[in-house]
mmCIF file of the protein (N, C-alpha, C, O) and its ligand, coordinates in Angstrom:
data_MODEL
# 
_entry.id   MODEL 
# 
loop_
_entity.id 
_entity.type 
_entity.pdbx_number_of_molecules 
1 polymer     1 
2 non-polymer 1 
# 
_entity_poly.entity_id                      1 
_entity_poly.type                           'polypeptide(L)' 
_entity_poly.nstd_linkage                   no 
_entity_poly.nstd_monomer                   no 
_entity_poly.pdbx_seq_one_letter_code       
;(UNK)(UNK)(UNK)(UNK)(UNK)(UNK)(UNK)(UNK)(UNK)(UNK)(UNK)(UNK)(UNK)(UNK)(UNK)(UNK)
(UNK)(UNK)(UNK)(UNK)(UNK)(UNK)(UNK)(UNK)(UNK)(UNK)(UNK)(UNK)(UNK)(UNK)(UNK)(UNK)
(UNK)(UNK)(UNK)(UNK)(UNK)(UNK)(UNK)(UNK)(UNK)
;
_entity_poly.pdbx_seq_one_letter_code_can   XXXXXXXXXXXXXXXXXXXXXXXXXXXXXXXXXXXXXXXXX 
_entity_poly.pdbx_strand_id                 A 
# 
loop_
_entity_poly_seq.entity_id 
_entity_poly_seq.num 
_entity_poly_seq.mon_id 
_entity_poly_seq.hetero 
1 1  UNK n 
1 2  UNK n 
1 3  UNK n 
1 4  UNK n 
1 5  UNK n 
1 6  UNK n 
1 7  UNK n 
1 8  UNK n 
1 9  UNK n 
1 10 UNK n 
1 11 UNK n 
1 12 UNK n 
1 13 UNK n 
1 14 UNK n 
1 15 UNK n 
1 16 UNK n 
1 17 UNK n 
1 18 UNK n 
1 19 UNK n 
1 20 UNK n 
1 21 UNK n 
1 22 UNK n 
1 23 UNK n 
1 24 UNK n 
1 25 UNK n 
1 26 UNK n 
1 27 UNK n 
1 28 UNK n 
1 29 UNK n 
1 30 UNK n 
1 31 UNK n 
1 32 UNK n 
1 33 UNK n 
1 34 UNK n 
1 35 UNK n 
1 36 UNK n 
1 37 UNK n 
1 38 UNK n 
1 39 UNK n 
1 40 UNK n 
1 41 UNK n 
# 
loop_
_struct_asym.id 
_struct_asym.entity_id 
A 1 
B 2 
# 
loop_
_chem_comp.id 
_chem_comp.type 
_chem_comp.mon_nstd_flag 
MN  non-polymer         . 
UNK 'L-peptide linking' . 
# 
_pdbx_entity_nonpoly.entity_id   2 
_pdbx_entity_nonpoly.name        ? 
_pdbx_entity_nonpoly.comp_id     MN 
# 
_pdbx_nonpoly_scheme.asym_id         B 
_pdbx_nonpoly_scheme.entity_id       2 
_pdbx_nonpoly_scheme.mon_id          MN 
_pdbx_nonpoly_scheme.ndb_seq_num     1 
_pdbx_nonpoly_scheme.pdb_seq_num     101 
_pdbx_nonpoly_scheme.auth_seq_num    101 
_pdbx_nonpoly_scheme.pdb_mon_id      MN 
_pdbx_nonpoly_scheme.auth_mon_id     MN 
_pdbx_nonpoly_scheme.pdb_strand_id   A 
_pdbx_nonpoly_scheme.pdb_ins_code    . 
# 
loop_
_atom_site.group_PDB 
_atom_site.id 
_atom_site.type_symbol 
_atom_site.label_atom_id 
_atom_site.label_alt_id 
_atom_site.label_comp_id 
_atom_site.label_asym_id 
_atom_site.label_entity_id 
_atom_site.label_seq_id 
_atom_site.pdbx_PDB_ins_code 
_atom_site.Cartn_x 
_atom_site.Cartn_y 
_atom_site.Cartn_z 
_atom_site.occupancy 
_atom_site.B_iso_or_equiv 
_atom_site.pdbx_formal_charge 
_atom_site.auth_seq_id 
_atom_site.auth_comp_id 
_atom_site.auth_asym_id 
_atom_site.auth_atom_id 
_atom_site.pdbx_PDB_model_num 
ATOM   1   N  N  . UNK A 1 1  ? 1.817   3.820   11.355 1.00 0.00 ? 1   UNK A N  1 
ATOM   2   C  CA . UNK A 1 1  ? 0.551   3.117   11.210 1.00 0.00 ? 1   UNK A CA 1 
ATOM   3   C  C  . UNK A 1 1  ? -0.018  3.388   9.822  1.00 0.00 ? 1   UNK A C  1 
ATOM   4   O  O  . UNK A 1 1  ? -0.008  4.529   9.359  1.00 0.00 ? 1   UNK A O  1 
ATOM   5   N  N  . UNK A 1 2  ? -0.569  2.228   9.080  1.00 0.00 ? 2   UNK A N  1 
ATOM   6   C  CA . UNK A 1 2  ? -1.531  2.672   7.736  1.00 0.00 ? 2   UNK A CA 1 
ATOM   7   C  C  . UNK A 1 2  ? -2.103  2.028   7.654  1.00 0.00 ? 2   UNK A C  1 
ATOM   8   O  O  . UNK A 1 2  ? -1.772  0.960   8.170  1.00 0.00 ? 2   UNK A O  1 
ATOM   9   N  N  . UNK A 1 3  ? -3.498  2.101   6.919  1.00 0.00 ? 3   UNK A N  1 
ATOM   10  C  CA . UNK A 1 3  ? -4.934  2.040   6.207  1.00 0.00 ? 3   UNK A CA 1 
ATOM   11  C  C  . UNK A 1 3  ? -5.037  2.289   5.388  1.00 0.00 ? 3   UNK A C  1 
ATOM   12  O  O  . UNK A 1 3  ? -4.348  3.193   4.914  1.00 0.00 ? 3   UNK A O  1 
ATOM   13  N  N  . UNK A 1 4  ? -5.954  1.655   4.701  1.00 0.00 ? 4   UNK A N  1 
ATOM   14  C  CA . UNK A 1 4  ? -6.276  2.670   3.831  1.00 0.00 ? 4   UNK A CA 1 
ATOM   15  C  C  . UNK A 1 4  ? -8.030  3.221   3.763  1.00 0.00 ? 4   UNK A C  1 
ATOM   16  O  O  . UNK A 1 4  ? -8.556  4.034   3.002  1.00 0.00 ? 4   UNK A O  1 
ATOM   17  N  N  . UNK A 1 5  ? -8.708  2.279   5.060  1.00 0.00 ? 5   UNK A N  1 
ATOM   18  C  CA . UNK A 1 5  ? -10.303 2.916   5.140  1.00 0.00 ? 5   UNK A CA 1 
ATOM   19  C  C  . UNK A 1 5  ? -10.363 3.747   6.410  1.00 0.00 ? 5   UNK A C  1 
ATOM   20  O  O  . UNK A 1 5  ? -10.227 3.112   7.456  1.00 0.00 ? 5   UNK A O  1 
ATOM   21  N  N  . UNK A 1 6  ? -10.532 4.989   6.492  1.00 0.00 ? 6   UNK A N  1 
ATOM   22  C  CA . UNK A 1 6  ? -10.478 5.691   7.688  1.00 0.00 ? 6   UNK A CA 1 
ATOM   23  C  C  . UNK A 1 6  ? -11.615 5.176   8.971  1.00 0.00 ? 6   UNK A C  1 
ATOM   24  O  O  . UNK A 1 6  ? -11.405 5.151   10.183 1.00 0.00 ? 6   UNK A O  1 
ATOM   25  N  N  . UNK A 1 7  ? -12.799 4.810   8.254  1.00 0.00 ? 7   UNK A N  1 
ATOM   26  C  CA . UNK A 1 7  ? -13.228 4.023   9.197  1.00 0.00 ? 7   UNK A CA 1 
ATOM   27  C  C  . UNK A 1 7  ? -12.716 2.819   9.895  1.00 0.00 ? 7   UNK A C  1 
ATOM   28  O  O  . UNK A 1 7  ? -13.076 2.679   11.063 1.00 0.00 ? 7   UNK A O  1 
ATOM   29  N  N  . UNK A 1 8  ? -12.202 2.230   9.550  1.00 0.00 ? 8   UNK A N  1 
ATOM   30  C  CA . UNK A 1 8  ? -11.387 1.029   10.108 1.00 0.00 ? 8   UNK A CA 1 
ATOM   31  C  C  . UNK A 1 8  ? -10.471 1.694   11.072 1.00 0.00 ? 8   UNK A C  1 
ATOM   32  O  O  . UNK A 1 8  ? -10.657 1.363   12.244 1.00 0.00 ? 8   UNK A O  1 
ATOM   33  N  N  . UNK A 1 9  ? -9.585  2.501   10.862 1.00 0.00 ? 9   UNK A N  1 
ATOM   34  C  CA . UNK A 1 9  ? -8.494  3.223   11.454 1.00 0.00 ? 9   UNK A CA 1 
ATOM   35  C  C  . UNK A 1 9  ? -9.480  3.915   12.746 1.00 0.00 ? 9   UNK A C  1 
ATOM   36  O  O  . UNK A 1 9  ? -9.290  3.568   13.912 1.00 0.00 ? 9   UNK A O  1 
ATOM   37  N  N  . UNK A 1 10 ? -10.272 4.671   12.462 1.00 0.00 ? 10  UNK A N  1 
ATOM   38  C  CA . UNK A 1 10 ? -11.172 5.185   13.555 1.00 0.00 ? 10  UNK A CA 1 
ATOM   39  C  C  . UNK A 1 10 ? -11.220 4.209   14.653 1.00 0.00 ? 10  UNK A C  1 
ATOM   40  O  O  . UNK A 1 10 ? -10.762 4.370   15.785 1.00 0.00 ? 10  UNK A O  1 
ATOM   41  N  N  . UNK A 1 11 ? -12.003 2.882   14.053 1.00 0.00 ? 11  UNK A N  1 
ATOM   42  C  CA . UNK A 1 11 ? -12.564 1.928   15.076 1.00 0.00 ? 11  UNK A CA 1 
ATOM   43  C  C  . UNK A 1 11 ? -11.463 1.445   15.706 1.00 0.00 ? 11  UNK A C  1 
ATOM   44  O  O  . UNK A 1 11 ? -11.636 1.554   16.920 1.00 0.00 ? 11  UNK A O  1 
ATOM   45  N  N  . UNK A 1 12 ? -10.162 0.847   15.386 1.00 0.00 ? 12  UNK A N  1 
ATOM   46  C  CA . UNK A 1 12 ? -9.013  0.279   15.939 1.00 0.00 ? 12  UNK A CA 1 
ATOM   47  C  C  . UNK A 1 12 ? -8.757  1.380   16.751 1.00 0.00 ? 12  UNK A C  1 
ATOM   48  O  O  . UNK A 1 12 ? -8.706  0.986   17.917 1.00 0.00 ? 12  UNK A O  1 
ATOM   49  N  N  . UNK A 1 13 ? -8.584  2.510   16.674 1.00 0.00 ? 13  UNK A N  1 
ATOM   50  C  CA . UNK A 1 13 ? -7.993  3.986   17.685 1.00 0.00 ? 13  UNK A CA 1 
ATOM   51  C  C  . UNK A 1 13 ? -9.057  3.816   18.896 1.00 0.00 ? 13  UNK A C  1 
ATOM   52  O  O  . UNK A 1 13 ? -8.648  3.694   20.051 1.00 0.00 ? 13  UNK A O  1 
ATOM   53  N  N  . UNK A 1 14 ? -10.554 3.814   18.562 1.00 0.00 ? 14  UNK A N  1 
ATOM   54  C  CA . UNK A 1 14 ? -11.437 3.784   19.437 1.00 0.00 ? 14  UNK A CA 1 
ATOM   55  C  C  . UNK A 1 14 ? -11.530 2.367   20.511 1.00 0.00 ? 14  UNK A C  1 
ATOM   56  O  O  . UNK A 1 14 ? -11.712 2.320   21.727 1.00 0.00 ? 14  UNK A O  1 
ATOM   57  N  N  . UNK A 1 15 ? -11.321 1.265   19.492 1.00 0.00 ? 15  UNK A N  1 
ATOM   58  C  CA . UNK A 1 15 ? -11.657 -0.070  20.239 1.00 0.00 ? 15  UNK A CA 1 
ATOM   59  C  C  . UNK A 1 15 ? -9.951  0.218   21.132 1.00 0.00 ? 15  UNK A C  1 
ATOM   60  O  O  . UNK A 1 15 ? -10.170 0.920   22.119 1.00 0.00 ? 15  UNK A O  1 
ATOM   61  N  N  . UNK A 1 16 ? -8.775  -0.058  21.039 1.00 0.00 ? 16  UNK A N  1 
ATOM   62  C  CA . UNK A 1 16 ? -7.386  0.087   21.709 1.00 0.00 ? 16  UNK A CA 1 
ATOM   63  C  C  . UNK A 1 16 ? -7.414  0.960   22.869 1.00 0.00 ? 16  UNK A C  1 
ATOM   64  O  O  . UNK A 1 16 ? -6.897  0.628   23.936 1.00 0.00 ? 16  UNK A O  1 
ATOM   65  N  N  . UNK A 1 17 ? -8.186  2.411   22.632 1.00 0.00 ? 17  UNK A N  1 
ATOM   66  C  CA . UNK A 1 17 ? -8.484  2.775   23.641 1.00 0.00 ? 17  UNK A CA 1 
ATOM   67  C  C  . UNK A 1 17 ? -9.680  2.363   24.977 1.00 0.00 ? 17  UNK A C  1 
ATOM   68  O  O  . UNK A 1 17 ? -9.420  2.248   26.175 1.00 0.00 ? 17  UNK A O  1 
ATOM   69  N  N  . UNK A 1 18 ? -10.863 2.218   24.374 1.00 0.00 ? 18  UNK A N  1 
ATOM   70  C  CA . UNK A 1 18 ? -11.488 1.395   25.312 1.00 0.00 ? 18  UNK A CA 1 
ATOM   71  C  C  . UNK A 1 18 ? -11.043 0.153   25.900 1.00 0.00 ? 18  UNK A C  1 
ATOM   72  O  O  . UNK A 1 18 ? -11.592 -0.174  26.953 1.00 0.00 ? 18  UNK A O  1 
ATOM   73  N  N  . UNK A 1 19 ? -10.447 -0.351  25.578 1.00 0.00 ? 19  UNK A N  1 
ATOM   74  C  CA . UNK A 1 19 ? -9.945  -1.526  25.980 1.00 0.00 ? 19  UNK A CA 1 
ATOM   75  C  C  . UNK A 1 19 ? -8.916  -1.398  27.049 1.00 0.00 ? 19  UNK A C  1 
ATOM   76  O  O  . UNK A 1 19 ? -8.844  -2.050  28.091 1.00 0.00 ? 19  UNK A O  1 
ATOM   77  N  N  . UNK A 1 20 ? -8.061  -0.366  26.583 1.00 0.00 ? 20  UNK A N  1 
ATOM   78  C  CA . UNK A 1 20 ? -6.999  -0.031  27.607 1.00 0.00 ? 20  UNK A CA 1 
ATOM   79  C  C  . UNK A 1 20 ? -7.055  0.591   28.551 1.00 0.00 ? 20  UNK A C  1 
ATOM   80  O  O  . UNK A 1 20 ? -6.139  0.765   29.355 1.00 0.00 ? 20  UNK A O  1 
ATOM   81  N  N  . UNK A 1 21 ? -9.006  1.363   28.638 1.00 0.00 ? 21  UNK A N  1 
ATOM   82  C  CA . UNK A 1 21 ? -9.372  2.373   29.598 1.00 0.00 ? 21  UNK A CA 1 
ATOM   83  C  C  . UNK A 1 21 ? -9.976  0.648   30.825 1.00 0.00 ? 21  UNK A C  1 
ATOM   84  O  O  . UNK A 1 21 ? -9.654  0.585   32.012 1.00 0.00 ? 21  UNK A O  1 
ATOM   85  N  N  . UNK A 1 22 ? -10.671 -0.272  30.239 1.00 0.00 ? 22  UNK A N  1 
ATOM   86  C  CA . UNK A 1 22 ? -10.867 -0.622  30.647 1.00 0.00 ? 22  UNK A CA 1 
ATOM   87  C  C  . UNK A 1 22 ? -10.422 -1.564  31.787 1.00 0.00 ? 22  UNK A C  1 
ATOM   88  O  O  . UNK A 1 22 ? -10.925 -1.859  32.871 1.00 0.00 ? 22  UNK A O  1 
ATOM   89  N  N  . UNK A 1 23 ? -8.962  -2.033  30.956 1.00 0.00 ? 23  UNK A N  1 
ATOM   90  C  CA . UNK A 1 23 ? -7.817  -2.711  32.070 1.00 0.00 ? 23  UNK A CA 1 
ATOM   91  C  C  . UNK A 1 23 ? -7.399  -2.212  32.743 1.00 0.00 ? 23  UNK A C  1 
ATOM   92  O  O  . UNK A 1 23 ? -6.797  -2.769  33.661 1.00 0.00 ? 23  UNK A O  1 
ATOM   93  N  N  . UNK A 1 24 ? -7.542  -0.399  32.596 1.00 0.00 ? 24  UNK A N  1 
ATOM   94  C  CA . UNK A 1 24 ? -6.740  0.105   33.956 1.00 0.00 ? 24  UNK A CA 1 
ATOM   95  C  C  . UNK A 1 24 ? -7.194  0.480   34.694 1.00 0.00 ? 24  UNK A C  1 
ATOM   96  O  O  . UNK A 1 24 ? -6.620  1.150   35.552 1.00 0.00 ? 24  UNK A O  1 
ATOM   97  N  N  . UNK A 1 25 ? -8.994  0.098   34.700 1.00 0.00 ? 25  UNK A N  1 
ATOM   98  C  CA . UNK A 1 25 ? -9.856  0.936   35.881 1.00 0.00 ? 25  UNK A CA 1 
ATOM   99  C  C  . UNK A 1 25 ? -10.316 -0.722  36.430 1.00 0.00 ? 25  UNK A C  1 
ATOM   100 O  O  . UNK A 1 25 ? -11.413 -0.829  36.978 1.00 0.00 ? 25  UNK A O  1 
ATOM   101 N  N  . UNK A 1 26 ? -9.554  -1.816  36.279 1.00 0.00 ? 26  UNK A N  1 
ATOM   102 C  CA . UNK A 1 26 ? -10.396 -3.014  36.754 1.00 0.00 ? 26  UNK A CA 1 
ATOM   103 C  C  . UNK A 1 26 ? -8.926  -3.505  37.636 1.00 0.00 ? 26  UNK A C  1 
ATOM   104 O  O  . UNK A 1 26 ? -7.758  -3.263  37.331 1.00 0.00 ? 26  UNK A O  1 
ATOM   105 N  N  . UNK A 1 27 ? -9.506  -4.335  38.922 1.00 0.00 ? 27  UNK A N  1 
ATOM   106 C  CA . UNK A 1 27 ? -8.431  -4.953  39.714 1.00 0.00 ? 27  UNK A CA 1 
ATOM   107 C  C  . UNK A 1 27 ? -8.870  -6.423  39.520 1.00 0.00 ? 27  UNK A C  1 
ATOM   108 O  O  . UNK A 1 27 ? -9.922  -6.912  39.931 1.00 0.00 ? 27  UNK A O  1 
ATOM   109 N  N  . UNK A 1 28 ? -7.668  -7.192  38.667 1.00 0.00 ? 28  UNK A N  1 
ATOM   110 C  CA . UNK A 1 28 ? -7.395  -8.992  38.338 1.00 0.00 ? 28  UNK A CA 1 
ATOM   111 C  C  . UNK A 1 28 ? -7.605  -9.182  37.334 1.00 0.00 ? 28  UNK A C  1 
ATOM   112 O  O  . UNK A 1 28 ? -7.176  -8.186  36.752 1.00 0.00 ? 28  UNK A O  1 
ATOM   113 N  N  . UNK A 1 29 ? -7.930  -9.706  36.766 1.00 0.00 ? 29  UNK A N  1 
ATOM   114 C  CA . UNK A 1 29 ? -7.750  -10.403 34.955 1.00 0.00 ? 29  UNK A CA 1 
ATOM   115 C  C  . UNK A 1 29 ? -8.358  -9.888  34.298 1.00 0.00 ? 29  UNK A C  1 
ATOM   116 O  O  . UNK A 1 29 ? -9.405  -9.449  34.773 1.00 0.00 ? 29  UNK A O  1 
ATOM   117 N  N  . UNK A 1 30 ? -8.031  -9.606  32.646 1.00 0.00 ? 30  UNK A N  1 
ATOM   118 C  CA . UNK A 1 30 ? -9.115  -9.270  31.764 1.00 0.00 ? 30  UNK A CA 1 
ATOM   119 C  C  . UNK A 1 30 ? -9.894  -10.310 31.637 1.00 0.00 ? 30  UNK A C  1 
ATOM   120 O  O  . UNK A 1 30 ? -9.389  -11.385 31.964 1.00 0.00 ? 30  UNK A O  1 
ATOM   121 N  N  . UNK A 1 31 ? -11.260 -10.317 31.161 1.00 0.00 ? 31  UNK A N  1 
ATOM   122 C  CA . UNK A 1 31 ? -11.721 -11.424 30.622 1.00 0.00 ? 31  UNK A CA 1 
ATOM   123 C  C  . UNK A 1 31 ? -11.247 -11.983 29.409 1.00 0.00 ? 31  UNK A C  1 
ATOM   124 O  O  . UNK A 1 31 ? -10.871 -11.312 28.448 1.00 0.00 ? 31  UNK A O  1 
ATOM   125 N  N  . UNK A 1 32 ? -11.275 -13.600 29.481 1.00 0.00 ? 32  UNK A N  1 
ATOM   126 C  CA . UNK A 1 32 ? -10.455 -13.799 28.151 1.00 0.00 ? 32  UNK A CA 1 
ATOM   127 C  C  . UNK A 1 32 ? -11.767 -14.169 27.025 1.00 0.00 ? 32  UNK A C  1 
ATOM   128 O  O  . UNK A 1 32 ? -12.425 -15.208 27.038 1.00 0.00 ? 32  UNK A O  1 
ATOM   129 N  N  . UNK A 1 33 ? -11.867 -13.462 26.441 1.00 0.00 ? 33  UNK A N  1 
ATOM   130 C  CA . UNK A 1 33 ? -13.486 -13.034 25.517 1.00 0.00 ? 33  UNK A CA 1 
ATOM   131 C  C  . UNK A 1 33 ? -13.191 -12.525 24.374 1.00 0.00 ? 33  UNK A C  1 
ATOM   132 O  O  . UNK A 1 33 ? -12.310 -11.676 24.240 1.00 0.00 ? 33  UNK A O  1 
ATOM   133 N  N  . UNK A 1 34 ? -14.172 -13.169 23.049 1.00 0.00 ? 34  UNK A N  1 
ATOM   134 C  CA . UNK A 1 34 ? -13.376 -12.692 21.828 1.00 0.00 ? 34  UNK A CA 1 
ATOM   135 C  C  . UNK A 1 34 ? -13.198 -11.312 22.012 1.00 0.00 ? 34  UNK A C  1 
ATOM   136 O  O  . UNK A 1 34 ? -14.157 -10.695 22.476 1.00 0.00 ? 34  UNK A O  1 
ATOM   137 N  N  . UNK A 1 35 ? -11.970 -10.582 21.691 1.00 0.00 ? 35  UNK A N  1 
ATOM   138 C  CA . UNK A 1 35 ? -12.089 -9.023  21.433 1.00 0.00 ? 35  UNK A CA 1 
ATOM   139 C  C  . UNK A 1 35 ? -13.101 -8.923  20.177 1.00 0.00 ? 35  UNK A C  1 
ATOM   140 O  O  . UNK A 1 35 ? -12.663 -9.679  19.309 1.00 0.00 ? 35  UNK A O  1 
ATOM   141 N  N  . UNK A 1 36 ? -13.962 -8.458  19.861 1.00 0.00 ? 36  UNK A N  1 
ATOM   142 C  CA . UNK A 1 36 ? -14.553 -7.968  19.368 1.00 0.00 ? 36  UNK A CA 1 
ATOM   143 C  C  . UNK A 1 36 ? -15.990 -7.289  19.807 1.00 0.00 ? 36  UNK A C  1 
ATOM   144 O  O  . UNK A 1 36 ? -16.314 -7.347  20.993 1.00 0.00 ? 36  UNK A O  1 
ATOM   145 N  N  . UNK A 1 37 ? -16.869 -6.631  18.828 1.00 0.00 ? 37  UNK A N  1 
ATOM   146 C  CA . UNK A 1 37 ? -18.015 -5.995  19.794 1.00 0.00 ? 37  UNK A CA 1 
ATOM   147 C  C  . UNK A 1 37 ? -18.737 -6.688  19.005 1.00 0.00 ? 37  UNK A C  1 
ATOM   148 O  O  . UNK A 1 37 ? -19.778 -6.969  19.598 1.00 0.00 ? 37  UNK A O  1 
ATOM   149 N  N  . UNK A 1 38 ? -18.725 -7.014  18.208 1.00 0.00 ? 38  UNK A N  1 
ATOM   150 C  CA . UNK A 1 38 ? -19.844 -7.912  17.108 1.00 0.00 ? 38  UNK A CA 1 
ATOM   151 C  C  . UNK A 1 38 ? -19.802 -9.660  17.975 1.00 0.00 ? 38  UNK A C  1 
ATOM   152 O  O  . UNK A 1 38 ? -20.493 -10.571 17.519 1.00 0.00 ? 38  UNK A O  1 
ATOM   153 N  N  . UNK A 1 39 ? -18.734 -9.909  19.447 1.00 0.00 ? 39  UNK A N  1 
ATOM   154 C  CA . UNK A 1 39 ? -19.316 -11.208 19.852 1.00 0.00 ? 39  UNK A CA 1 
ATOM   155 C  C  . UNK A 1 39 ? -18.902 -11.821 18.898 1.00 0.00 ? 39  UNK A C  1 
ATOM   156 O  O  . UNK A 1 39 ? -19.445 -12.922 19.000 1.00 0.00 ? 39  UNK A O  1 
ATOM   157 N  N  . UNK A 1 40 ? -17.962 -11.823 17.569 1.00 0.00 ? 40  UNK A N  1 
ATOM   158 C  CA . UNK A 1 40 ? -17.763 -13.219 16.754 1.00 0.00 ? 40  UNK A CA 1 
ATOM   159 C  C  . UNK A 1 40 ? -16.601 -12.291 15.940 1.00 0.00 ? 40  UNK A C  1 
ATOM   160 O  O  . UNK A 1 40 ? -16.553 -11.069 15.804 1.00 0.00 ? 40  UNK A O  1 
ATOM   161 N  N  . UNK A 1 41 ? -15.655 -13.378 15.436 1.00 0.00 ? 41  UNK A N  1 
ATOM   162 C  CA . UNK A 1 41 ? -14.499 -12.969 14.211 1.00 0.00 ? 41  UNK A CA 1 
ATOM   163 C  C  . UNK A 1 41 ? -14.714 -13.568 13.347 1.00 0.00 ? 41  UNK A C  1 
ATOM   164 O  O  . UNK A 1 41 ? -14.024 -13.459 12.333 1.00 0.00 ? 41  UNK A O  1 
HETATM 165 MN MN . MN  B 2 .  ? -17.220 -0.909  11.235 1.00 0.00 2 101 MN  A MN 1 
# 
């Protein structure tokens, strides 16, 4: 894996994990919703 802004790298480690905590504590579909937390790309 590389970066080169550690913040960026932080947030991708943090967002991948929430995300993946979240699909495995839910029973049927993810929502299909922009991934992002800012709601827009
Ligand atoms: Mn940021």
């Amino acid at each position: 894996m590389e970066g080169r802004s550690d913040h960026h790298k932080c947030e991708a480690l943090f967002k991948a994990f929430g995300i993946a905590l979240g699909q495995a504590t839910r029973i049927g579909p993810w929502p299909a919703t922009v991934p992002s937390t800012k709601g827009t790309l």
